[in-house]
C-alpha positions in Angstrom: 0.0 0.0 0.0 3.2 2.5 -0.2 1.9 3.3 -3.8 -2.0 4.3 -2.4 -2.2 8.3 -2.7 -5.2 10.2 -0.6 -6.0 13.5 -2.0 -9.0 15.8 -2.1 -11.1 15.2 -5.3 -11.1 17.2 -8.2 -13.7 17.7 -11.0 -12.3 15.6 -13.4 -12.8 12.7 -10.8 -16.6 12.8 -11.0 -16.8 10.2 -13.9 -14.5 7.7 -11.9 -16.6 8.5 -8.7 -19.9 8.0 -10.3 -18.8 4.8 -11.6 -17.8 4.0 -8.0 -21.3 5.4 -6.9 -22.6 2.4 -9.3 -20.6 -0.1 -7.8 -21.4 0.9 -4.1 -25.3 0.8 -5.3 -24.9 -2.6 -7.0 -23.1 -4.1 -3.8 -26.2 -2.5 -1.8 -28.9 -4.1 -4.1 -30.1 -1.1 -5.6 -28.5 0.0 -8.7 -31.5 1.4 -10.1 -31.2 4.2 -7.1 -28.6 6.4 -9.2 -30.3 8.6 -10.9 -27.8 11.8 -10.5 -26.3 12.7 -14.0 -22.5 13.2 -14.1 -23.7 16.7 -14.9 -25.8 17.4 -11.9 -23.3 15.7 -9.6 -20.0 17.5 -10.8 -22.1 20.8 -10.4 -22.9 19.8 -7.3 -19.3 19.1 -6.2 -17.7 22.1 -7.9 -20.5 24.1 -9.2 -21.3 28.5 -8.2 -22.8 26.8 -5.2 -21.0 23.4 -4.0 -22.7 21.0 -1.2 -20.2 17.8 -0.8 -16.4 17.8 -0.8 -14.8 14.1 -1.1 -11.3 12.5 -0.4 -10.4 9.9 -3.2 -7.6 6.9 -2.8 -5.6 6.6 -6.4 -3.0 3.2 -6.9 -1.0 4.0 -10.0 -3.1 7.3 -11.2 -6.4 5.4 -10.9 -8.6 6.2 -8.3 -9.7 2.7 -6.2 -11.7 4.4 -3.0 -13.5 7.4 -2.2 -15.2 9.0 0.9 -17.2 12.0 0.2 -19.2 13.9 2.9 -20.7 17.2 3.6 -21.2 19.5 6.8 -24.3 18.6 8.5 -26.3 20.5 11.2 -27.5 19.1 14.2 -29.8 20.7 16.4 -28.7 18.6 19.3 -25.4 18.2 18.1 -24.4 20.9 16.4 -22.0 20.6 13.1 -20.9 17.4 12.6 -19.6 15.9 9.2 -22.0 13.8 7.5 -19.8 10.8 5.2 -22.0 10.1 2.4 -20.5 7.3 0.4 -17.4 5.6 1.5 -16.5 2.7 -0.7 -13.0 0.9 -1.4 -13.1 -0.9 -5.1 -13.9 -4.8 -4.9 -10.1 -5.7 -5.8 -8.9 -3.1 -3.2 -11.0 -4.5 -0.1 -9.0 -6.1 3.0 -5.4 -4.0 1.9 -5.9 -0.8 4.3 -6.9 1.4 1.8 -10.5 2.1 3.7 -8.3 2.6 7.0 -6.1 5.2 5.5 -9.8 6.6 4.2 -11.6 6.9 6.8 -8.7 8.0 9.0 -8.3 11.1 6.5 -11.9 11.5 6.9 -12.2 11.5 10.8 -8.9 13.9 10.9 -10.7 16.4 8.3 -14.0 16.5 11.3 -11.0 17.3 13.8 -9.6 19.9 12.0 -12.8 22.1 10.8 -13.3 20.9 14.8 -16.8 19.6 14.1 -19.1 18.1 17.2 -18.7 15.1 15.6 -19.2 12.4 12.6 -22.0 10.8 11.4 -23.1 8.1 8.5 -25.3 5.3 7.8 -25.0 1.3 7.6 -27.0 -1.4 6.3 -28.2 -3.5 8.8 -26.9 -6.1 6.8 -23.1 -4.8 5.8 -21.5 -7.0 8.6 -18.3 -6.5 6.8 -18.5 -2.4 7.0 -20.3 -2.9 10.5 -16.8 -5.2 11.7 -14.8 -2.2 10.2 -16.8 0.6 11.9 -16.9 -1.8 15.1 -12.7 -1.3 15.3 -13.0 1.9 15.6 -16.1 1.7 18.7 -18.5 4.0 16.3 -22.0 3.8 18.2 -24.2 2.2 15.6 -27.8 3.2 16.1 -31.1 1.1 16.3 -34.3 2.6 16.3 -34.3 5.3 13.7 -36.3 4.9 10.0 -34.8 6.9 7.2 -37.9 8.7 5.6 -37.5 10.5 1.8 -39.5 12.1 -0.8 -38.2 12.0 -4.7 -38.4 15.6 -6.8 -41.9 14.6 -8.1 -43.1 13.8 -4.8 -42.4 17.4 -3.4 -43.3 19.1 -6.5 -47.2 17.4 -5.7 
């Protein structure tokens, strides 16, 4: 892993990132979720008015990982960093590259000395629940994630 690079992503990531977006949605059983255009989602990123930053891991100029969040505000809390997607290419699994990730991540909440860090898991990801359970993250029960779509809010 001496050859794995972390930097801060750039726009001319978004293609590789969406692709990983795929394959995080595929390994979560719902690839039909991803409906952002590479469009929407580099203006998003680096657009007049941007709303998620990411970290992306490269081995040989190819990027094999990503962790992109966004500030989130808590009312109990307070600001806290909110990791979106956090996903480690198949071939890449098991070799530290997720460590060095999420470590990058955490230090970035300790540095814009946020009130904390925040995510979700599937109940079923006992791989990602093991890897968040080395670091004694307090995975909660209890709470249902609730949504509407555009067309829903524009009825």
């Amino acid at each position: 892993m001496d050859n794995i690079i972390i930097r801060v992503a750039k726009q001319e990531d978004c293609a590789r990132l969406l692709e990983l977006i795929n394959e995080l949605a595929l390994y979560e059983k719902a690839p039909e979720e991803v409906t952002v255009t590479l469009a929407e989602f580099e203006d998003a990123g680096f657009g007049a008015t941007p709303v998620w930053k990411a970290f992306v891991a490269e081995d040989e100029h190819q990027i094999i990982g990503f962790a992109l969040y966004y500030t989130r505000y808590s009312t109990w809390k307070g600001c806290r960093l909110y990791l979106e997607d956090f996903l480690v290419t198949e071939s890449y699994r098991g070799k530290g590259v997720g460590k060095i990730l999420f470590e990058t991540v955490m230090k970035e909440a300790q540095e814009k000395n946020y009130n904390g860090m925040t995510w979700q898991v599937l109940d079923w990801n006992e791989p990602a629940i093991n890897f968040y359970n080395k670091y004694a993250a307090q995975i909660e029960t209890g709470w249902l994630n609730a949504s509407f779509s555009k067309e829903q809010i524009a009825k």
